[in-house]
C-alpha positions as CSV (number, residue, x, y, z in Angstrom):
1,X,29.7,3.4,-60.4
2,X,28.2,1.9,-57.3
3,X,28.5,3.7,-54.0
4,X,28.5,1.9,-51.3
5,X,25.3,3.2,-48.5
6,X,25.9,4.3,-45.3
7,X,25.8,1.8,-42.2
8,X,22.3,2.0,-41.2
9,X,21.9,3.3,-37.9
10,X,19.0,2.1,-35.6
11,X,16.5,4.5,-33.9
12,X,16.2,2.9,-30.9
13,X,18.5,4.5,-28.0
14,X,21.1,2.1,-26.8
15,X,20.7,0.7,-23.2
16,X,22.6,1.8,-20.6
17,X,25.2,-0.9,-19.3
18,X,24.2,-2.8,-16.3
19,X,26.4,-1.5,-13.9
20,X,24.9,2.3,-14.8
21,X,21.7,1.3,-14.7
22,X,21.8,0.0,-11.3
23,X,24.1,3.0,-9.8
24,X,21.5,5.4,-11.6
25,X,18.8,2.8,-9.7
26,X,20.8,3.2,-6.5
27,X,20.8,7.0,-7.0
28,X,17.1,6.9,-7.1
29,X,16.0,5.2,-4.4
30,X,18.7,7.6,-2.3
31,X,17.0,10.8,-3.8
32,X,13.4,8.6,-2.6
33,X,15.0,8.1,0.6
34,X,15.5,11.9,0.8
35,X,12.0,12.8,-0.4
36,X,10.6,10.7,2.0
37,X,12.7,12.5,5.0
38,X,11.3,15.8,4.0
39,X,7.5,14.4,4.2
40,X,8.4,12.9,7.4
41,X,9.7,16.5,8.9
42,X,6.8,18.4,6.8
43,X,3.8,15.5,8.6
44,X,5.4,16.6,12.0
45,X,5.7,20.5,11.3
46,X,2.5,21.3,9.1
47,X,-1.4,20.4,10.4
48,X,-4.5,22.4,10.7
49,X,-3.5,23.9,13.9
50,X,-0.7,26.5,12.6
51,X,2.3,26.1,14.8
52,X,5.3,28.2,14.6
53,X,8.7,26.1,13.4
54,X,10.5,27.1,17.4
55,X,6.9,25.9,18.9
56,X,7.0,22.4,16.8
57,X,11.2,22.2,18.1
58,X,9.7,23.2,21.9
59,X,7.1,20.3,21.2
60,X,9.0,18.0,20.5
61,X,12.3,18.3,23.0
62,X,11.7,20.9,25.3
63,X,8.2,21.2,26.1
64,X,5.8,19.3,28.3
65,X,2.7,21.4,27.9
66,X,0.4,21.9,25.2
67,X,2.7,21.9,22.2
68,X,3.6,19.1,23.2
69,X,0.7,17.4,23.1
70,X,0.2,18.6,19.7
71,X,3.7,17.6,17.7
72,X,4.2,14.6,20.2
73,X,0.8,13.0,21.3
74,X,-0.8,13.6,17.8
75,X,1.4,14.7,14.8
76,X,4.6,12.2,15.6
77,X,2.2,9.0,16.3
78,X,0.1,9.9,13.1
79,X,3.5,10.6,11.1
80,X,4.7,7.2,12.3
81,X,1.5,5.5,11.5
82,X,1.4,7.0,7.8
83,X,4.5,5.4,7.5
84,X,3.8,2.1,8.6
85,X,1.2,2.0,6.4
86,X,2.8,3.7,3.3
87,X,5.4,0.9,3.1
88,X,2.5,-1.8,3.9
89,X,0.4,-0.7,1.2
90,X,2.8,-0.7,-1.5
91,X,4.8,-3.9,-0.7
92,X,1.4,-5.5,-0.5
93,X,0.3,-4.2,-3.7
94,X,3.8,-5.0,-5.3
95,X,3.7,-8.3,-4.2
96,X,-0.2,-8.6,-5.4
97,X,0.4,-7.3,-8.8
98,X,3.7,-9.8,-9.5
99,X,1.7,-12.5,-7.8
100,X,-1.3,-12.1,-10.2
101,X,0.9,-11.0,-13.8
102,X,-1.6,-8.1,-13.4
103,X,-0.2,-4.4,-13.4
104,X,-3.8,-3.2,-12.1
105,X,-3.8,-5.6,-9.5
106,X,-4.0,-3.7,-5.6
107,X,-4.8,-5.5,-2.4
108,X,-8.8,-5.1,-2.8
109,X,-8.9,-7.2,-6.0
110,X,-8.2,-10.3,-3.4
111,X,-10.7,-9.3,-1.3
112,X,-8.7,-8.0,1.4
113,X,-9.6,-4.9,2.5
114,X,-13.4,-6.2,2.1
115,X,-12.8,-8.4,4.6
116,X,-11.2,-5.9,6.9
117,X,-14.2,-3.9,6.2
118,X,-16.6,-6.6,6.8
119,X,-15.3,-8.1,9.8
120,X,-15.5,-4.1,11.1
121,X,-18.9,-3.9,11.0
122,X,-19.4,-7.4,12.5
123,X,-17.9,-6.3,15.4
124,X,-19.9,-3.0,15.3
125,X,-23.3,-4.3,15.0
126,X,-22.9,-8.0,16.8
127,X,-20.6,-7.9,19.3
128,X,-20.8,-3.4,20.2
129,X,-17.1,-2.9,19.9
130,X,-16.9,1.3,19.5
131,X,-12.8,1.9,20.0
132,X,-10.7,1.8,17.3
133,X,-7.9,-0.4,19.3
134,X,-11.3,-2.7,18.9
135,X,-11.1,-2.4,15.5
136,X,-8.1,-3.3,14.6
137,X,-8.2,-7.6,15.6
138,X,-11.2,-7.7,14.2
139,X,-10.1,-6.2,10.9
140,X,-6.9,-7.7,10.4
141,X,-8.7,-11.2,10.9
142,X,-10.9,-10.8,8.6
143,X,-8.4,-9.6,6.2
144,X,-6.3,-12.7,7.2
145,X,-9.6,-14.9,7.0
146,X,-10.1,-13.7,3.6
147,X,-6.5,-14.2,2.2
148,X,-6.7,-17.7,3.4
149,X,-9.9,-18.4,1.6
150,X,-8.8,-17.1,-1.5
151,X,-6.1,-18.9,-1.8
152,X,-8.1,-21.9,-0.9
153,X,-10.2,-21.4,-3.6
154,X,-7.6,-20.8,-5.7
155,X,-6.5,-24.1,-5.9
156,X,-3.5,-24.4,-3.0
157,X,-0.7,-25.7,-5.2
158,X,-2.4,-25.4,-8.0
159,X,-3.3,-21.5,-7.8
160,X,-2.8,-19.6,-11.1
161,X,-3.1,-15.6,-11.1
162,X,-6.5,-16.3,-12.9
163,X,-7.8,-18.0,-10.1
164,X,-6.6,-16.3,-7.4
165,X,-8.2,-13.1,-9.3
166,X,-11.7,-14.6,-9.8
167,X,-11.6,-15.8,-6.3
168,X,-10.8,-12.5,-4.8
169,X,-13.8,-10.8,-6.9
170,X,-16.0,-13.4,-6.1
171,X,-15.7,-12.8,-2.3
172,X,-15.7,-9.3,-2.5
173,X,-18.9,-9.2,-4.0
174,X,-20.6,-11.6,-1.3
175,X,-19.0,-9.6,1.6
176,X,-19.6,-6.2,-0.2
177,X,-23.3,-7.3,0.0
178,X,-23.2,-8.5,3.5
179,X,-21.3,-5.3,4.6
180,X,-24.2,-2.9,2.8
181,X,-27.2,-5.0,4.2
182,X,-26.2,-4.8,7.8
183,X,-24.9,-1.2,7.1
184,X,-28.6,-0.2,6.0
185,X,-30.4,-2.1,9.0
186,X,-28.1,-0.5,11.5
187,X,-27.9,2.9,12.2
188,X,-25.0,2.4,14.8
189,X,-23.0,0.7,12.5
190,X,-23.7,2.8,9.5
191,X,-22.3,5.7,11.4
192,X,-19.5,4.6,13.1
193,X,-18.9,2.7,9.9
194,X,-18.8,5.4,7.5
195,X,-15.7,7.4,9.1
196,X,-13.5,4.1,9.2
197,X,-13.9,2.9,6.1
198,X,-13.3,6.4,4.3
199,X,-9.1,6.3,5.2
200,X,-7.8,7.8,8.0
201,X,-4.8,8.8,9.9
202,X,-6.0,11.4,12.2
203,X,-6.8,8.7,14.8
204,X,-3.6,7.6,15.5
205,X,-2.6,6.1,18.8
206,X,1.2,4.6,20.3
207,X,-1.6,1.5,21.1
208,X,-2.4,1.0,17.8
209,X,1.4,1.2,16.4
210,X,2.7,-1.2,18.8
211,X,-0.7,-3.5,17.9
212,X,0.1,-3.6,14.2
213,X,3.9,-3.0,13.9
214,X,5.2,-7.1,14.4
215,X,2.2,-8.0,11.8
216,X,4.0,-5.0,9.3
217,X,7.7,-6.2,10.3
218,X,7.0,-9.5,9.5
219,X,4.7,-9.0,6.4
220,X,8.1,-6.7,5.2
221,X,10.7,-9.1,5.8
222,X,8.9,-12.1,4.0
223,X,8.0,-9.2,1.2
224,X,11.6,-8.6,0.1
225,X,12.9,-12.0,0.6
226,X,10.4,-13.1,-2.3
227,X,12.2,-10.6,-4.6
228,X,13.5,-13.6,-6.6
229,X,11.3,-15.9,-6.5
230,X,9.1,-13.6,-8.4
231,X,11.2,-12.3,-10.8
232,X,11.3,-16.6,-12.0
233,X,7.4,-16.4,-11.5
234,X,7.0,-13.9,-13.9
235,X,8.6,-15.7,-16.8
236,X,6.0,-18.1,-16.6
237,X,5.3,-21.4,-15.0
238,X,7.6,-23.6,-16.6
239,X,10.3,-21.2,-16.8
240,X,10.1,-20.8,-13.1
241,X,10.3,-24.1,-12.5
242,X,13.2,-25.0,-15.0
243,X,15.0,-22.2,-12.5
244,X,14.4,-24.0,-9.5
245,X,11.2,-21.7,-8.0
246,X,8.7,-23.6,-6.0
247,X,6.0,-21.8,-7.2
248,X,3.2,-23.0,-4.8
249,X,5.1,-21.8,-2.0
250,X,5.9,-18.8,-3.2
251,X,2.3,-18.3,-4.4
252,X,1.7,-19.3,-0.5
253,X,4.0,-16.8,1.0
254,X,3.2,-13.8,-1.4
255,X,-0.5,-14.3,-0.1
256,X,1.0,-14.0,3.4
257,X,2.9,-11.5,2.9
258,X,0.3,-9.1,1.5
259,X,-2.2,-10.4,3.9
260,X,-0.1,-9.1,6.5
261,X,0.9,-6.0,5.7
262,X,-2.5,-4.9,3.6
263,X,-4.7,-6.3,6.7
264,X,-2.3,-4.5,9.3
265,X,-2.4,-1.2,7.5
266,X,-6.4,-1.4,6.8
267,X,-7.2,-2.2,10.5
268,X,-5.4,0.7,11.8
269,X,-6.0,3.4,9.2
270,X,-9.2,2.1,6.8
271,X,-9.4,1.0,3.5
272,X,-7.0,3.5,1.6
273,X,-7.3,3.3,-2.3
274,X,-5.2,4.0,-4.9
275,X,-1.9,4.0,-3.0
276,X,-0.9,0.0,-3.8
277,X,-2.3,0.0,-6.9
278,X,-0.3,3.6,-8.2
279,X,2.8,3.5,-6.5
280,X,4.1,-0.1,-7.4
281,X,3.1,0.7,-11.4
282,X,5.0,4.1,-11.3
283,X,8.0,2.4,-9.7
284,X,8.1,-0.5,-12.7
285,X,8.1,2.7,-15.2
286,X,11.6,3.5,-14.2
287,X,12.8,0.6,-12.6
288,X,11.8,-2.3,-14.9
289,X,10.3,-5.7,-13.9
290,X,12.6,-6.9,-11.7
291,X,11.6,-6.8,-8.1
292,X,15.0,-6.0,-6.4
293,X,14.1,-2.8,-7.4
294,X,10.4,-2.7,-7.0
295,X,9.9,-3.5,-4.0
296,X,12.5,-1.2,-2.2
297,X,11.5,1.5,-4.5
298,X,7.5,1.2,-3.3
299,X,8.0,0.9,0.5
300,X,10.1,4.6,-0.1
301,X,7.7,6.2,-2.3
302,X,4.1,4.3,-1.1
303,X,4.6,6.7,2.5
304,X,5.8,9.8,0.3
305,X,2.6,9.6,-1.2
306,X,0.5,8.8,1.6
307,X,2.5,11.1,4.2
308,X,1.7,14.0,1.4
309,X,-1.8,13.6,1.1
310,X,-2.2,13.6,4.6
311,X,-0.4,16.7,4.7
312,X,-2.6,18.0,1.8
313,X,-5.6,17.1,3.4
314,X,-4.8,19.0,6.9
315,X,-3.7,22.6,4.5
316,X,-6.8,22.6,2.4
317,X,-10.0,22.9,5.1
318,X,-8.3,24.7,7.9
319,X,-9.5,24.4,11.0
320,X,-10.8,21.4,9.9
321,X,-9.5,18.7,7.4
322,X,-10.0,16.4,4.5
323,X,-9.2,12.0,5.5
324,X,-6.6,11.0,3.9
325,X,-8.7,8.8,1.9
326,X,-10.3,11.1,0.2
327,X,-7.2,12.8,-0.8
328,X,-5.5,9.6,-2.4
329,X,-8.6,8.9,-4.3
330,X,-8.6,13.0,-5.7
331,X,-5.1,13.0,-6.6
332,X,-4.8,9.1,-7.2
333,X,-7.9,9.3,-9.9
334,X,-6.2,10.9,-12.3
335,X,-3.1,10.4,-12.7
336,X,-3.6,6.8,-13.0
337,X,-5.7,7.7,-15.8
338,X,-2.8,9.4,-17.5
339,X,-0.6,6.7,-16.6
340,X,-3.0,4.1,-17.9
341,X,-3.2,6.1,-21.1
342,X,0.4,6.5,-21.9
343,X,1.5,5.1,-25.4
344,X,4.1,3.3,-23.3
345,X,2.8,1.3,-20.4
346,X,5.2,-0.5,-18.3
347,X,4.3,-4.0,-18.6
348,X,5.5,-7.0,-15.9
């Protein structure tokens, strides 16, 4: 007598509707959003100099004296500038990994925080610029230059992620070797050099905000609105196409778009590793490829991780402290190396 088998029940776990998975998405970025406001409070209250909870409240609304110098003139404008630069960084290297189908990709593999660098040390050793608010047009031109010359190279309208890869190496290695050479024959610019480039927040100015803030704004806006135009992109080509992307103007305003924000965010604070290229590939573990979701999810999160670094670095070499460079680049190491090593890598 033949019985019949049992239905044969798959292993794989069934997906959640759509409409869960974007409330549980929804609920995520609001638990970010919360994360990020306790950061933001914790960058204000904690540094090296230990201030009482009532003297950081005093600083900040009752006081005109030294506390307030300390919350106010340093902590609040180095808080602010943390997160202008948290969101930059990982909406440029969100953009910058769809753009090139590469989930490694972060703003240096265009070249854009060489040429920030280099055009830094330019105005260093050839023209004797020695303030920071100096810095920062030289920088974010020569990260501009660089974007434009890449995608030049690229091919225009004909750019492909390969190209615009290869391009970006090939420049950074030229202006890596220019930077070193004139580095190593100037002693000026090898030591004013060496504290920008490490990643800092600590020098912080309202000048500098307001200098970099429309570039950010802007480089934001034009971020998010490419959402879709991506998410066709990353079927492929002709896929894109058949759905009505123009794909060398999006390819156009993606490099725009990361040249902004990642040339904004290096003049005013350094190249700072790790953060565009971590962030943007944790978010896509959770969130999936589409970039609705990514790119919200990295301009919460890319600050959470900067702002708590900084704060990390300030705790751990009291009276003094550790750039927030340095910090990204301990912590960043890795756990990218974990996540790289997992069995299952989010893929774009």
């Amino acid at each position: 007598m033949l019985v019949d088998s049992p239905p044969e029940t798959s292993a794989e776990p069934v997906p959640a509707p759509p409409g869960r998975r974007a409330a549980l998405r929804t609920a995520g970025l609001l638990a970010s959003l919360v994360v990020l406001a306790a950061v933001l409070v914790a960058s204000i209250a904690v540094g090296a100099k230990p201030l009482a909870l009532d003297q950081v409240w005093h600083g900040l609304f009752h006081d005109s004296g030294t506390y307030a110098d300390i919350v106010v003139g340093e902590r609040v404008s180095r808080t602010l500038l943390g997160l202008l630069a948290g969101v930059a960084l990982g909406l440029a290297g969100a953009v910058l990994q769809a753009l090139t189908r590469n989930p490694l990709a972060d703003p240096g593999i265009l070249g854009i925080n060489m040429g920030a660098s280099a055009a830094v040390v330019t105005a260093i050793s050839f023209f004797g610029v020695t303030s920071l608010s100096g810095y920062v047009w030289f920088a974010f031109f020569g990260a501009a230059a660089v974007g434009v010359l890449v995608y030049v190279l690229g091919g225009t309208r004909s750019a492909t992620p390969v190209r615009l890869a290869l391009a970006g190496t090939a420049i950074t290695a030229a202006l890596s070797g220019y930077l070193y050479a004139v580095m190593i024959t100037d002693d000026v610019a090898l030591n004013r050099m060496r504290f920008w480039q490490v990643g800092s927040l600590a020098s912080a100015k309202t000048d500098i905000i307001q200098q970099v803030l429309p570039f950010i704004a802007v480089g934001v806006v034009l971020a998010l609105a490419l959402a879709r135009p991506l998410n066709a992109m990353a079927m492929g080509d002709d896929t894109a196409r058949a759905l009505g992307a123009h794909l060398g103007r999006t390819r156009a305003l993606s490099m725009a778009a990361a040249t902004l924000l990642c040339g904004a965010a290096t003049a005013a604070c350094g190249p700072i590793v790790f953060v565009g290229l971590m962030v943007p590939h944790i978010v896509r573990s959770f969130t999936g490829p589409d970039m609705r979701w990514i790119l919200p999810y990295a301009a919460v999160l890319s600050p959470v991780l900067l702002l708590g670094a900084d704060v990390v670095g300030r705790l751990v070499a009291r009276p003094a402290e550790l750039q927030v460079g340095i910090v990204t680049a301990v912590i960043g190491a890795p756990v990218f190396i974990f996540l790289v090593r997992r069995r299952r890598l989010a893929q774009l």
